[in-house]
Every structure is written in C-alpha cells, then in structure tokens.
C-alpha positions as CSV (number, residue, x, y, z in Angstrom):
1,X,0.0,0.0,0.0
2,X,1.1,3.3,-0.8
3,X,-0.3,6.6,-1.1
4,X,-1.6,8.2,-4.7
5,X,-1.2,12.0,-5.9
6,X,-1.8,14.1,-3.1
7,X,-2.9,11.5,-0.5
8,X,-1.1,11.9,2.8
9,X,-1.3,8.1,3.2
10,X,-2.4,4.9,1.2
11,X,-6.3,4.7,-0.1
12,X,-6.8,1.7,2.0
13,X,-5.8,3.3,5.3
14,X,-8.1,6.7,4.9
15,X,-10.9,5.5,3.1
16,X,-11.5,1.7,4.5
17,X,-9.6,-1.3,3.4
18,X,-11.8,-2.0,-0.1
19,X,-10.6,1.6,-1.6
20,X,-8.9,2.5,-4.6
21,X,-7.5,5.0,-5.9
22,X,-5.4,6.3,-9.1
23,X,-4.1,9.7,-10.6
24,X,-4.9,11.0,-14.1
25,X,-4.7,14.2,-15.8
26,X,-4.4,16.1,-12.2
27,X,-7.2,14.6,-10.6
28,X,-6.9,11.8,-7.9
29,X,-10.3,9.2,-8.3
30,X,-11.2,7.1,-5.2
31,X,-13.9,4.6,-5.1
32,X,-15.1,3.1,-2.3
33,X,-17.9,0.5,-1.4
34,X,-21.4,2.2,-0.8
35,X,-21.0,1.2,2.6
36,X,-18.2,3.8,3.2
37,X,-19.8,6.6,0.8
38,X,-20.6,9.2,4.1
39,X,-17.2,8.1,5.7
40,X,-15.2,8.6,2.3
41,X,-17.0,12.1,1.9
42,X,-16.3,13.1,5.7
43,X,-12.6,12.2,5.5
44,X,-12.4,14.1,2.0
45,X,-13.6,17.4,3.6
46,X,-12.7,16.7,7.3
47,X,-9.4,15.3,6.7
48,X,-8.2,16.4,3.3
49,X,-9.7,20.0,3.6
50,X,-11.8,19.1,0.2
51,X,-13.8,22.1,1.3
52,X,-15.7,22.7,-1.7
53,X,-18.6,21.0,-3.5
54,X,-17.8,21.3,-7.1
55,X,-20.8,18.6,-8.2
56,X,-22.4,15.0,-7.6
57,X,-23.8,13.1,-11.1
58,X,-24.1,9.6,-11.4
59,X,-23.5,7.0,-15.4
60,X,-25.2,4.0,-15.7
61,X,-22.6,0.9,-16.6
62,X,-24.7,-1.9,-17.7
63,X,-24.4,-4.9,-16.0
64,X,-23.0,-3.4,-13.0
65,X,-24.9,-0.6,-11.7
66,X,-24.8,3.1,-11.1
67,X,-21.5,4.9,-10.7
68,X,-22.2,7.7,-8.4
69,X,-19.2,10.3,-8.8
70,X,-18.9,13.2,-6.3
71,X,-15.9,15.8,-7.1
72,X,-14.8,17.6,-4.6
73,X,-11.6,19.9,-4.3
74,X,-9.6,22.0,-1.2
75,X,-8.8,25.3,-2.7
76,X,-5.5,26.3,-1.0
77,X,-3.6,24.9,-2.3
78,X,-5.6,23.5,-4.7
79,X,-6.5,19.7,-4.9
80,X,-9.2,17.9,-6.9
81,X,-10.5,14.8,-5.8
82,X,-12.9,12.6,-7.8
83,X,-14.9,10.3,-5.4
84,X,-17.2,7.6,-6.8
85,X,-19.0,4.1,-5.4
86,X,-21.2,2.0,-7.2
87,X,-24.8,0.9,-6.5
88,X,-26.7,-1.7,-7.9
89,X,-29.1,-1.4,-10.5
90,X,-31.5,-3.7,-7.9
91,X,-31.3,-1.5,-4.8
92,X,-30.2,2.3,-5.7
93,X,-30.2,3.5,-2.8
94,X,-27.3,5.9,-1.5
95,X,-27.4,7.8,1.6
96,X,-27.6,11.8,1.2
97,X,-24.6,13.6,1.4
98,X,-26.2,17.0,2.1
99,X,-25.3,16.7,6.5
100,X,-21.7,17.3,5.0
101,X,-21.8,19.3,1.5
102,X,-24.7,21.1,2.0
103,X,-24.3,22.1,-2.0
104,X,-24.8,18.4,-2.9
105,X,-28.9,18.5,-2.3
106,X,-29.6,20.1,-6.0
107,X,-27.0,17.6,-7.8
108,X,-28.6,14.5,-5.7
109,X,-32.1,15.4,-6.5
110,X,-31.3,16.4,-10.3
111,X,-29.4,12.5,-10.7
112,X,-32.4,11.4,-8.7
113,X,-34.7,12.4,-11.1
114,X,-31.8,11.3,-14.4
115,X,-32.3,8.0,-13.4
C-alpha cells in the first residue's frame, strides 16, 4: 500500500480497506464501497480539507450498476479529488450527502430524477 497524488497516506488506510485510488490528468479518483460513501465524503472534507462541493452526477454501466461520482476539491492549495462508489441497478439507494456538503442537495435530486 502506498499513497496516490496528493494523498497523505495509502487509499486503503483513509478510506476503508476495499478503496482504490489512481491519478490522471491532475485529478486523484477514489472509489469506495457504498458502505463507506458518508465516511469517504467526511474524511475528504474533514481530513483532506476538500472544502468545496464542485458537483455530484451519477453513469449507468450496464451490467453493474450506477456509478455515483462526487468531485470535490480543497482550494488552497488547490487539490481535486474525484470520489465515486457504485450501486446496484437492484437497490439504488445511496445515503444523502447534504449533512456534509450542503451544496450536494440540487445535484442528488437532479441525478435522482436522471435516473
């Protein structure tokens, strides 16, 4: 295990031991289980000082579900992260993110009603 981009640490140890996470083109992606989505979103902000709530949108991948992507950035100095967790197309069901980015509660209802 070691840590990606900008992480102070390895995926695994910050976000829960089933975490990934890989760098392209400036921006650091993590995906977690739905399980962890709250906790992953907490340490982003809490931990990471991801203050910022750029936007929440969700793809459909046949065959495996919905990817729910959340991009979030710290703005001094400035850090993008990309964090995203999959749902199955049986149960869709994600907990709300809006007790820790209040911005999220438009995005979440507009890919609510996308899907």
């Amino acid at each position: 295990m070691t840590a990606v981009g900008w992480l102070p640490g390895p995926a695994e140890e910050l976000f829960g031991p089933e975490a990934t996470a890989e760098e392209s083109y400036e921006v650091l992606t993590v995906d977690v289980p739905p399980t962890t989505w709250l906790t992953a979103l907490r340490v982003a902000r809490d931990e990471l000082g991801c203050t910022y709530f750029d936007w929440l949108s969700a793809v459909d991948e046949p065959g495996t579900g919905f990817r729910v992507a959340a991009h979030v950035a710290a703005l001094s100095p400035v850090r993008r992260l990309l964090l995203r967790t999959t749902i199955s197309h049986e149960t869709p069901v994600l907990p709300t993110a809006v007790d820790i980015y209040a911005g999220a509660a438009w995005h979440e209802r507009e890919t609510h009603e996308m899907f």
